[in-house]
C-alpha positions as CSV (number, residue, x, y, z in Angstrom):
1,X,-45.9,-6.0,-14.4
2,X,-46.6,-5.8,-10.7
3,X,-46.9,-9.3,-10.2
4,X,-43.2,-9.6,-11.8
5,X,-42.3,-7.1,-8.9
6,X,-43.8,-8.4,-6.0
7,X,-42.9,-11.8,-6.2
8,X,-39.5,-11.4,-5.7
9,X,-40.2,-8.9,-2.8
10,X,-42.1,-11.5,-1.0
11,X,-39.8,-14.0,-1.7
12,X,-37.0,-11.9,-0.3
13,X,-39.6,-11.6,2.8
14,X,-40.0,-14.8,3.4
15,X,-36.4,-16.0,3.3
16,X,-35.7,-14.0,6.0
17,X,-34.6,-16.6,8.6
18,X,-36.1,-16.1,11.9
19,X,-33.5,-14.7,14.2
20,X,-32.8,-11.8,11.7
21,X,-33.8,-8.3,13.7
22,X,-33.3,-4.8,12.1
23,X,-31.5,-2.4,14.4
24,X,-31.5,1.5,15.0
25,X,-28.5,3.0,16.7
26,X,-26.8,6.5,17.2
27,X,-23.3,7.5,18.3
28,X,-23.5,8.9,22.1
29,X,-20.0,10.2,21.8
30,X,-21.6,12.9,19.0
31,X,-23.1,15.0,22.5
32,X,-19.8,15.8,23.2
33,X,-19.7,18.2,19.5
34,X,-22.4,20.8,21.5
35,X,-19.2,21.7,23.7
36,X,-16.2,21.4,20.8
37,X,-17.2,24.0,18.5
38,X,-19.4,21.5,16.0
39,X,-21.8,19.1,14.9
40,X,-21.6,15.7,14.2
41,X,-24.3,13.7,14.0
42,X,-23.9,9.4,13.6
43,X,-26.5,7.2,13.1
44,X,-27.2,3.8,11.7
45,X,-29.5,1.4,10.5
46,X,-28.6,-2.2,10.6
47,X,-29.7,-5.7,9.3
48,X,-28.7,-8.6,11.5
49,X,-29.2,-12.5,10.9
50,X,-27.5,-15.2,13.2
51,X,-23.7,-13.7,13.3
52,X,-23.5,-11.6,10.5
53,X,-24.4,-7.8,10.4
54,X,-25.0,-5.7,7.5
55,X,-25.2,-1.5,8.7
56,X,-25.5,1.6,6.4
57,X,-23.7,4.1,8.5
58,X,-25.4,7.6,7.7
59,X,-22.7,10.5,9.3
60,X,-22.7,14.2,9.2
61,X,-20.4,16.7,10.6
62,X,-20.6,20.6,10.1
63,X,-18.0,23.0,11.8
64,X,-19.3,26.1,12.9
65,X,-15.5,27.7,13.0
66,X,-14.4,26.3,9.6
67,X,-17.1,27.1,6.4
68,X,-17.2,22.7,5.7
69,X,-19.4,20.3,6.1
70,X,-19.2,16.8,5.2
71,X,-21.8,13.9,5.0
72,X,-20.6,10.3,4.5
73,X,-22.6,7.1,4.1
74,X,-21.3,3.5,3.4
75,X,-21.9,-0.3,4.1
76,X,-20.0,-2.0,6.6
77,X,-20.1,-5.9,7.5
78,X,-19.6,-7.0,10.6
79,X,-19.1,-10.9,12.3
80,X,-19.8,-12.0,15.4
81,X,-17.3,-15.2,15.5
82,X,-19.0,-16.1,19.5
83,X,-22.1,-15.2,18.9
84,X,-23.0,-15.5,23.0
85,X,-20.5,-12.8,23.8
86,X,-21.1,-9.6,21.8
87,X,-17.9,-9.5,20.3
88,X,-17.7,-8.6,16.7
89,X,-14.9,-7.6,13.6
90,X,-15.8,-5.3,10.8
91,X,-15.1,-4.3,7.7
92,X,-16.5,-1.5,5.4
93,X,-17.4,-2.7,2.3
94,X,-17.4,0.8,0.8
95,X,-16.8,4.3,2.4
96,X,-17.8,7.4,0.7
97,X,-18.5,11.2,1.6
98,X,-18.8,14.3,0.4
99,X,-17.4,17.9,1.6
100,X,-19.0,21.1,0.7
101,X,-18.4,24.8,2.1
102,X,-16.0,27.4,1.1
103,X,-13.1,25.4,3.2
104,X,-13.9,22.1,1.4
105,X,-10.7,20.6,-0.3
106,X,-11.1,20.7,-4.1
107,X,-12.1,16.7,-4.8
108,X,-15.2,17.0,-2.9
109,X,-15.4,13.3,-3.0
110,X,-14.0,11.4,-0.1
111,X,-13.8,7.3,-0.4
112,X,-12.2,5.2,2.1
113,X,-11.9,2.5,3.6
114,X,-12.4,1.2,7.5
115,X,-12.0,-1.9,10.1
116,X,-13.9,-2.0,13.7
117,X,-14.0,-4.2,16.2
118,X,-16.1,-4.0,19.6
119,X,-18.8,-5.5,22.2
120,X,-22.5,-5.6,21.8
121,X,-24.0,-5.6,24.9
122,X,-27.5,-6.5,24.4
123,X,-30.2,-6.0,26.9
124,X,-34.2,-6.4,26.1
125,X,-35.3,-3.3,24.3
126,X,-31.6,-1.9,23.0
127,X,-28.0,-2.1,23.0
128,X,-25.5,-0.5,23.6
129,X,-21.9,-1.4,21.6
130,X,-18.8,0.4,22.3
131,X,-16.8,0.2,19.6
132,X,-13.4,1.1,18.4
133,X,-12.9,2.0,14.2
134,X,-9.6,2.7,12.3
135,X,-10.7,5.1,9.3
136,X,-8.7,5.1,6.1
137,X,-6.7,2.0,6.6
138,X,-4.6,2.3,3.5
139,X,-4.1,6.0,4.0
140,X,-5.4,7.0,0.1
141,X,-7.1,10.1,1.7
142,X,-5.0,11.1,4.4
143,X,-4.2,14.8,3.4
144,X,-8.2,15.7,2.9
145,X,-9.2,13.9,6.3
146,X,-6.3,15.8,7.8
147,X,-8.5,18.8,6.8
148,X,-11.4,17.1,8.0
149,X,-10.5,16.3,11.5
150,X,-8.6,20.2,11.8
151,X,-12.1,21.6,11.3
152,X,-14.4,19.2,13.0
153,X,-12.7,17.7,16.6
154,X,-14.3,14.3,16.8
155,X,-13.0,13.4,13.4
156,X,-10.2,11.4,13.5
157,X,-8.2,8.3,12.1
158,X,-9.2,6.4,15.1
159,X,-12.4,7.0,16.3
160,X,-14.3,5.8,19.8
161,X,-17.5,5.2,19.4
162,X,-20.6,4.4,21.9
163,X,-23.5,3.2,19.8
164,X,-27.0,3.3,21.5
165,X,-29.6,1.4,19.3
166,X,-33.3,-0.3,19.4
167,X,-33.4,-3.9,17.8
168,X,-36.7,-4.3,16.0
169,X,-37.2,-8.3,15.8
């Protein structure tokens, strides 16, 4: 039985084309929640082979004037059409969070949908990516992110981003 399990973990492994490097990043723009009156904390772990990125966003936001909190997670895929210049489009594949608190909205389940684009700027030991994303493009959950954004301040539609990471080759 384990030998039905590892092989297709080392085959996985070994497929792994050479210029693949896993990547660890966090928002910048969350320092600015000590001074607004909550806590949001983005992070981000990321999978990226020749022009093609794979990232599980991990997110969570807690108001301290509001009783809601709201964690959301997700995989979004990203292309770098010139690889040589940093710039890349993205797309989440799938969006979903969840609110809890006495404020939450009744559907506690949030899934949406987003598009980014932005620059990687890569230097030696990390990056640094500003980025630019448009959340809830078809505008299913409009009326629960509306609550959202009202209770934490760095919540919006449109959201600027400054995305520090490590790439781990």
């Amino acid at each position: 039985m384990r030998r039905l399990l590892i092989y297709p973990i080392l085959l996985f492994f070994t497929a792994l084309p050479a210029t693949a490097s896993w990547e660890i990043g966090a928002d910048l723009r969350c320092l600015d929640s000590i001074f607004l009156g909550a806590t949001r904390i983005d992070m981000e772990v990321a999978y990226r082979w020749d022009a093609v990125r794979v990232s599980i966003p991990l997110r969570f936001s807690s108001s301290r004037t509001h009783e809601l909190m709201f964690a959301e997670t997700g995989v979004d895929v990203s292309v770098y059409p010139f690889d040589d210049y940093g710039f890349f489009i993205g797309v989440s594949m799938i969006h979903i969070g969840a609110a809890w608190g006495l404020e939450a909205p009744k559907e506690h389940v949030i899934i949406s949908s987003s598009v980014m684009a932005g620059w990687t700027f890569t230097f030696p030991w990390f990056y640094l990516e500003p980025r630019i994303s448009v959340l809830d493009v078809f505008s299913q959950e409009e009326a629960r992110l509306e609550l959202l954004s009202e209770a934490v301040p760095q919540y919006s539609k449109i959201r600027l981003s400054l995305v520090a990471g490590v790439a781990i080759p």
